[in-house]
C-alpha positions as CSV (number, residue, x, y, z in Angstrom):
1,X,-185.5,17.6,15.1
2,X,-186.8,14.7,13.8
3,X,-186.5,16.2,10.0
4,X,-182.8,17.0,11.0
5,X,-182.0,13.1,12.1
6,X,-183.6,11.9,8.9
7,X,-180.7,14.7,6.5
8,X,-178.0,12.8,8.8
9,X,-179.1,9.2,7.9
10,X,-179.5,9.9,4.5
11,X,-175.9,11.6,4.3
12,X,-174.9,8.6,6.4
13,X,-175.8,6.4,4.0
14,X,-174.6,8.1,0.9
15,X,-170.9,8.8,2.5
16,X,-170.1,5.3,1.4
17,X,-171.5,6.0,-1.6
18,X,-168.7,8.5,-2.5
19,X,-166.2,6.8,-1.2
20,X,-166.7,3.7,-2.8
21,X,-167.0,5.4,-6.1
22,X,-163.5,7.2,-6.0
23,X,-161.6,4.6,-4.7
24,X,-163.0,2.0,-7.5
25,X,-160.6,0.8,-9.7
26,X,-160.5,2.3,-13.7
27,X,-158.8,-0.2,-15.5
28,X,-156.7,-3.3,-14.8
29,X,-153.3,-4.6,-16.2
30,X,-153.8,-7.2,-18.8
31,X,-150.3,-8.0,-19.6
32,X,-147.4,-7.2,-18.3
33,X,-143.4,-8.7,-19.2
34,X,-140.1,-7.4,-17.8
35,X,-139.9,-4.7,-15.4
36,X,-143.0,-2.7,-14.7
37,X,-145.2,-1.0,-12.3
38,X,-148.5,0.7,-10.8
39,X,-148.0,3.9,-8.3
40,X,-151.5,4.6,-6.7
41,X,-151.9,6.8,-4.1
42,X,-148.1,7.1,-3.3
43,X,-147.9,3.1,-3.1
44,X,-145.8,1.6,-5.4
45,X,-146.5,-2.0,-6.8
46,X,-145.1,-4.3,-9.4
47,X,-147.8,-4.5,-11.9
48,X,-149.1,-7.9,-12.5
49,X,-152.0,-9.0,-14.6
50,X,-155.3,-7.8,-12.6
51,X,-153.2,-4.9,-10.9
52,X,-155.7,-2.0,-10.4
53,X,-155.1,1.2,-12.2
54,X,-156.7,4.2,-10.3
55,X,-157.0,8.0,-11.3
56,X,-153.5,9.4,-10.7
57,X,-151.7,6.1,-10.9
58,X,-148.3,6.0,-12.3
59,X,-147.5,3.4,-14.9
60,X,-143.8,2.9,-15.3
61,X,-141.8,-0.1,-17.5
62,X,-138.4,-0.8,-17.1
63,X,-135.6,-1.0,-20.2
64,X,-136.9,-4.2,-20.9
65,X,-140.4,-4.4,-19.8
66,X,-143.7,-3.6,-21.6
67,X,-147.8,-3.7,-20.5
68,X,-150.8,-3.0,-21.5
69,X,-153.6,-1.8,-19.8
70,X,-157.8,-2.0,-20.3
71,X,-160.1,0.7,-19.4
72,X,-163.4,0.6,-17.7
73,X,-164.7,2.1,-21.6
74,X,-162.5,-1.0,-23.4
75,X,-160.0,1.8,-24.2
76,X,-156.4,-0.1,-24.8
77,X,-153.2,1.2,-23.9
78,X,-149.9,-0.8,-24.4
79,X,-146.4,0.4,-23.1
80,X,-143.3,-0.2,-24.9
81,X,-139.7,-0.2,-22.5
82,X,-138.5,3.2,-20.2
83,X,-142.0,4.2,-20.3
84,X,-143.7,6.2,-18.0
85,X,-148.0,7.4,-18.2
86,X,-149.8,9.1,-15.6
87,X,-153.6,8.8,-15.7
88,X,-155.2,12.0,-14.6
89,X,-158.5,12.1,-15.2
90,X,-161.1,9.7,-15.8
91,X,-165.0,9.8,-15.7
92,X,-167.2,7.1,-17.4
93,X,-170.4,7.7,-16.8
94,X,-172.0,7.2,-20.7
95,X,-175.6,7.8,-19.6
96,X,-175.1,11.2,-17.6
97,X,-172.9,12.4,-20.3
98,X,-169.8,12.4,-18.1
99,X,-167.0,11.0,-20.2
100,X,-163.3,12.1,-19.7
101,X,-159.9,10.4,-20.3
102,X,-157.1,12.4,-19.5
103,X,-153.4,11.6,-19.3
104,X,-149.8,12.5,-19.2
105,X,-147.1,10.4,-21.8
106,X,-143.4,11.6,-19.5
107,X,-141.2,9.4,-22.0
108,X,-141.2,6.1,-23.9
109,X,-144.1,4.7,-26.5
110,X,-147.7,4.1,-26.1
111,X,-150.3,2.3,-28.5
112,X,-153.9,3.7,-28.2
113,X,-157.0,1.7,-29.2
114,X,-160.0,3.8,-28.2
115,X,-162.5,2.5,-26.4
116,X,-166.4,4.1,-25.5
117,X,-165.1,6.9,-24.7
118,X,-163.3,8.3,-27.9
119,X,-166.1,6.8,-30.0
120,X,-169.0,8.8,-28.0
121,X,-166.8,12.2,-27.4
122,X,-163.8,12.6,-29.1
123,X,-162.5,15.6,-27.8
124,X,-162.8,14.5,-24.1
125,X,-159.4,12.0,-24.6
126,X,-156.3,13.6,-24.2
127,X,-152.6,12.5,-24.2
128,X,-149.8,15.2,-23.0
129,X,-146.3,14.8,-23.9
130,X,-143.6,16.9,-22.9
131,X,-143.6,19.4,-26.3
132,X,-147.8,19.3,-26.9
133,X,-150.8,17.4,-26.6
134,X,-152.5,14.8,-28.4
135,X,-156.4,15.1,-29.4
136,X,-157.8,11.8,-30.2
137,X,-159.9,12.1,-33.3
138,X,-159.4,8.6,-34.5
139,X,-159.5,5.0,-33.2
140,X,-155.5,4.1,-32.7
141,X,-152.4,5.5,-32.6
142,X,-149.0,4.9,-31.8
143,X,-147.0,7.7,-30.3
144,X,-143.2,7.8,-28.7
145,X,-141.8,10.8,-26.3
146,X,-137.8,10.4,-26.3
147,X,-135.6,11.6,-23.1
């Protein structure tokens, strides 16, 4: 019993834990102009400078909006108008190896800087468009899906 009450303190205790660690924020706007926004979690919100970005957010700019985003890694990614990226993945955890960046380019242009990510594992940043996807191999790269 008393081994039993000691598991469900410790798995009290880490419960936060896991919580905490999906619901933290992976990057933050840094600039925004115009029309844009940040969907996370089925919330929509205009995106201001600070504006959380989460796994699975939606990052939309309007005809004459642009913004640009920073990564957890210092990865950089700036949207030009009608522009719409999901992020869907992201794991930065450098010293357990755990290092993903995953996302999903609908329509409209993106600038990439890599950041820790792309310079440590390469092959574990990813951009889909609608007609293929995009292996990062170097540090920057400028990339536009048209409608």
């Amino acid at each position: 019993m008393m081994t039993m009450n000691r598991t469900l303190f410790a798995l009290a205790l880490l419960l936060p834990l896991g919580v905490q660690a999906e619901s933290q924020a992976i990057g933050f706007v840094k600039n925004v102009a115009g029309e844009a926004s940040v969907s996370s979690a089925g919330n929509v919100a205009k995106a201001d400078v600070g504006t959380p970005i989460f796994t699975g957010s939606i990052l939309k700019t309007g005809s004459g909006g642009s913004m640009g985003v920073t990564f957890r890694d210092e990865t950089v990614m700036s949207f030009g108008p009608n522009t719409e990226l999901t992020v869907d993945e992201y794991l930065y955890a450098p010293g357990q190896g755990k290092l993903k960046l995953g996302s999903k380019l609908s329509k409209g242009s993106m600038n990439y800087v890599s950041g820790v990510i792309a310079k440590l594992q390469p092959d574990a940043v990813s951009v889909k468009t609608p007609t293929g996807t995009i292996g990062v191999r170097g540090t920057n790269f400028l990339v536009k899906v048209e409608e």
